[in-house]
C-alpha positions in Angstrom: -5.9 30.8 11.3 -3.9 27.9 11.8 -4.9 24.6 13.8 -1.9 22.1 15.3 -3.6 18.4 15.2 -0.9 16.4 17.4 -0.8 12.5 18.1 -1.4 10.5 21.5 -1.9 7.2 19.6 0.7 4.2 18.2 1.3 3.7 14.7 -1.5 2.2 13.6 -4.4 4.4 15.3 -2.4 6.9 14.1 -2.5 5.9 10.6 -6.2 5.2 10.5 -6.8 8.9 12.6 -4.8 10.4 9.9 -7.1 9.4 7.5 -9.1 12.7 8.4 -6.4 15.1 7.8 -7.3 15.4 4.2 -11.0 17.0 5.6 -9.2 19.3 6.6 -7.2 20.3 3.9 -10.3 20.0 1.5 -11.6 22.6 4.1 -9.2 25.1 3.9 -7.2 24.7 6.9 -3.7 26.0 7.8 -2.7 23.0 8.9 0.6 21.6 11.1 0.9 18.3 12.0 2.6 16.3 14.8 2.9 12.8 14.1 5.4 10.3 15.7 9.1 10.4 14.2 9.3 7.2 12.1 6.1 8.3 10.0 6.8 11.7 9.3 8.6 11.2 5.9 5.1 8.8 4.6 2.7 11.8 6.2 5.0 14.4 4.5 4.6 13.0 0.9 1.1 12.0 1.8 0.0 15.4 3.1 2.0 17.9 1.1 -0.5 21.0 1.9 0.4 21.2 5.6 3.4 21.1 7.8 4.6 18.0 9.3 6.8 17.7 12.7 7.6 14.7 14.7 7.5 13.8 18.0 8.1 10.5 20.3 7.2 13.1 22.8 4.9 16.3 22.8 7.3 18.5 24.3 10.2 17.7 21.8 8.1 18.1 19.2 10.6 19.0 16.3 9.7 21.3 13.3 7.0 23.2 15.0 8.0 27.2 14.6 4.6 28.5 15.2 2.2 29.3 18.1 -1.3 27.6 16.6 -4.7 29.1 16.9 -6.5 26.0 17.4 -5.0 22.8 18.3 -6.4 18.9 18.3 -5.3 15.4 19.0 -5.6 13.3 16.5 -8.6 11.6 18.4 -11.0 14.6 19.1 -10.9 14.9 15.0 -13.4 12.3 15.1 -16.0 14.1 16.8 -16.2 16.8 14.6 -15.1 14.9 11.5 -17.2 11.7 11.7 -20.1 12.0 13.9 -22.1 8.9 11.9 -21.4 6.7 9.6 -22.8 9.4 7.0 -19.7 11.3 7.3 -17.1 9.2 5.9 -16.3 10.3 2.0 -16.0 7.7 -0.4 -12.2 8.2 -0.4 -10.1 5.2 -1.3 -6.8 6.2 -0.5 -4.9 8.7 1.2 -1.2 7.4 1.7 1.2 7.9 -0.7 4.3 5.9 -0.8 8.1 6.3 -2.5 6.9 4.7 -6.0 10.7 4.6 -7.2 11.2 1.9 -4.2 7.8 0.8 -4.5 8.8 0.1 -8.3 11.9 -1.8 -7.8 10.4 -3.5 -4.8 7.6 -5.4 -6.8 10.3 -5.5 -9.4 12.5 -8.1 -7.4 9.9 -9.6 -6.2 8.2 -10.6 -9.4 11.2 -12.3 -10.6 11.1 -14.8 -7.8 8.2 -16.2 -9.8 7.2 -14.6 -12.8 3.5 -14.4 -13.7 2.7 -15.0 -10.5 0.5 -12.6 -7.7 2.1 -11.0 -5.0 0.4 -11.5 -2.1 2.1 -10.1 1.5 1.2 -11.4 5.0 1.3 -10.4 8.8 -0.1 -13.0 10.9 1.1 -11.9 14.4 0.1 -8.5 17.0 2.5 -7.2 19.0 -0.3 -5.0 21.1 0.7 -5.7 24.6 -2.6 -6.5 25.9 -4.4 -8.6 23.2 -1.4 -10.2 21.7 -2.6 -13.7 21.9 -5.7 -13.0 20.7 -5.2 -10.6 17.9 -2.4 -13.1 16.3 -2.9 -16.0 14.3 -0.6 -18.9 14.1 1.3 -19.1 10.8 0.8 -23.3 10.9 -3.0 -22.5 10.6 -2.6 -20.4 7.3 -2.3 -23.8 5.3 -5.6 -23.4 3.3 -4.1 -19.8 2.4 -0.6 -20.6 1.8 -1.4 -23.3 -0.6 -3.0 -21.4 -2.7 -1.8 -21.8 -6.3 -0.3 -18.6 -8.7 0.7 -16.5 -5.5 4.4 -15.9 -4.2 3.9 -14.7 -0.7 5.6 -11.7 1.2 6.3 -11.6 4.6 4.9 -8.7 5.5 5.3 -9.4 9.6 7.1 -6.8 11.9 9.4 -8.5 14.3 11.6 -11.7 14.2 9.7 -14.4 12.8 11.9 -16.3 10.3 11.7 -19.4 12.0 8.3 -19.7 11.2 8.4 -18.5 7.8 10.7 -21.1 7.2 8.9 -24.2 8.8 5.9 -22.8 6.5 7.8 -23.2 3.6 8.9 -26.7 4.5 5.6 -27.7 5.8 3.3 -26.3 2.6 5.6 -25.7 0.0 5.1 -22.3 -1.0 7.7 -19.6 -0.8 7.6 -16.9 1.6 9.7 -14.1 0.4 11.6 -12.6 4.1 13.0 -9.3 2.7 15.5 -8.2 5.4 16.3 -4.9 3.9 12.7 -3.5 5.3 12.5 -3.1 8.7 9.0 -1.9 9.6 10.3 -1.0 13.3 12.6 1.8 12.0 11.2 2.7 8.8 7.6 2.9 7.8 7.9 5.0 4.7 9.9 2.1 3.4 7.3 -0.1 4.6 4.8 1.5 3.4 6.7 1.2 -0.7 6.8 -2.7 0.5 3.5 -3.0 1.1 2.4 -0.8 -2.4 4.1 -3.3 -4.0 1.7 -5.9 -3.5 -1.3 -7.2 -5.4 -3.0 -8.4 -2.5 -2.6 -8.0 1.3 -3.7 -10.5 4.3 -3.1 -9.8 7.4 -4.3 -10.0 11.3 -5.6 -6.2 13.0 -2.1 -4.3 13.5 -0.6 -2.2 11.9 0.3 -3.8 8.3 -3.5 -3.6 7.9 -3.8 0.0 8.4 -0.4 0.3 5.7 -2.1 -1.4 3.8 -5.7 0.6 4.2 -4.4 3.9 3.7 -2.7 2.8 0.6 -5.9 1.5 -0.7 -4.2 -1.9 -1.4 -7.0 -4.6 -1.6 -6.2 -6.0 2.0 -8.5 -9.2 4.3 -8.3 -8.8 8.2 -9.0 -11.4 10.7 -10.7 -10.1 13.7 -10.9 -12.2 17.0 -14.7 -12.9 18.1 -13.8 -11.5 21.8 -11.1 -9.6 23.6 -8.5 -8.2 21.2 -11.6 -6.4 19.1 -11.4 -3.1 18.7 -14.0 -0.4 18.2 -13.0 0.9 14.8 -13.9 -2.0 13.2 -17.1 -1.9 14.3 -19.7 -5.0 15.1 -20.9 -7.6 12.2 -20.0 -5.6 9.0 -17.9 -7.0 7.0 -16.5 -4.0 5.1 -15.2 -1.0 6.9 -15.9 2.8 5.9 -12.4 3.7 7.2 -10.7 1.6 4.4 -12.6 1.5 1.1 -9.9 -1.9 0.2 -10.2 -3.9 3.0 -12.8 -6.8 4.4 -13.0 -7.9 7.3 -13.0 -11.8 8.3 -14.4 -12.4 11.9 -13.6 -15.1 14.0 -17.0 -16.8 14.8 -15.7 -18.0 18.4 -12.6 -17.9 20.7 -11.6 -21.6 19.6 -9.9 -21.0 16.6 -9.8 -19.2 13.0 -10.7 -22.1 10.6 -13.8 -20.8 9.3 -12.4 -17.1 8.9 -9.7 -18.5 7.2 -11.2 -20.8 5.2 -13.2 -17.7 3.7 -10.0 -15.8 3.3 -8.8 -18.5 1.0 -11.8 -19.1 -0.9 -12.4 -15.5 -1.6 -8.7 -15.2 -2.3 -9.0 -18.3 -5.0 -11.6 -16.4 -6.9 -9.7 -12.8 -6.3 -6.7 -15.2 -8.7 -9.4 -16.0 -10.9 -10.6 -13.1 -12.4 
């Protein structure tokens, strides 16, 4: 019997519904999996057991040669998958990435600063209706950005080199922009970016999931109000989807200081130890 689990989400959702397709195999299942083009390579490595096409589109799905028995979006999985909070495993990871690029990746970087940690960022959301919201000014990560033994990492999709370098000139730190990744167009080298780091902090978009699903110790900032979003959940400040990551919730809509100013103080100590 085989079962077709196909995606209706973007990137991120997807990467956060994926992290039920391992169930699955544990179970048994014949499995064939539709996930959009750019992270088929990533969910092929990840998920060597069953059979991954691509598609921007359903109907030009490519690499499907099969009639299923039993098909699913990535969505319903849930239902059946995690019913209560009970039912997620105590899995860690579930992404695998390139470790040759990973390897040369942390590699280069390392030598900007030897000896120090490398710690990548994404401070801005490009979701269409929560943009403002969900994003966090890169002038109001100073208590973060000051922080001594770390060389930072831009880890932001998008054009934003203007303000990674009036943050260098306003708190003196370096922010490594590495121009050969482009998460747009290639997640699976993403994703060997983001393995590379000690450490990630980042806003809710997709970096975050990356950075989840490769069980990279990873802070979120979440906004108090409009812009949240029901996987994360109310209050808690872990989150059973990603074993690595903790969550930093803005207290009210008028601004991130305290969440940030517990990023930084928990990231001081992380340096520590």
């Amino acid at each position: 019997r085989t079962l077709l689990v196909w995606t209706e989400q973007g990137p991120g959702d997807e990467i956060l519904l994926a992290s039920m397709i391992p169930d699955l195999l544990e179970q048994g299942a014949h499995l064939t999996l539709v996930c959009s083009a750019r992270l088929a390579p990533l969910f092929r490595r990840s998920f060597k057991d069953c059979k991954v096409g691509s598609a921007d589109r359903l109907r030009h799905a490519k690499g499907i040669d099969a009639q299923p028995n039993f098909q699913a979006s990535f969505s319903h999985l849930g239902s059946v998958l995690r019913p209560s909070s009970r039912a997620f495993p105590s899995r860690q990871s579930y992404l695998i990435s390139d470790t040759a690029h990973r390897d040369k990746l942390r590699s280069t970087y390392q030598a900007v600063r030897p000896g120090t940690k490398l710690v990548g960022i994404a401070w801005h959301s490009a979701n269409a209706a929560a943009e403002r919201q969900k994003s966090v000014d890169l002038k109001a990560w100073a208590p973060i950005l000051k922080t001594p033994n770390a060389t930072f990492i831009s880890l932001q999709y998008g054009e934003h080199a203007k303000e990674i370098e009036a943050a260098r000139e306003t708190f003196g730190c370096e922010i490594i922009l590495d121009k050969s990744i482009n998460p747009l167009k290639d997640i699976d080298g993403f994703a060997a970016q983001v393995a590379a780091m000690d450490h990630v902090i980042s806003v809710s978009n997709t970096t975050a999931h990356v950075s989840g699903g490769l069980g990279i110790p990873t802070s979120v900032m979440l906004p108090a109000a409009y812009g949240r979003i029901w996987y994360w959940f109310l209050d808690r400040t872990d989150s059973p989807w990603y074993p690595a990551i903790r969550l930093y919730r803005q207290k009210s809509n008028d601004g991130w200081e305290a969440a940030i100013a517990a990023i930084a103080d928990d990231f001081a100590h992380r340096l520590g130890d």
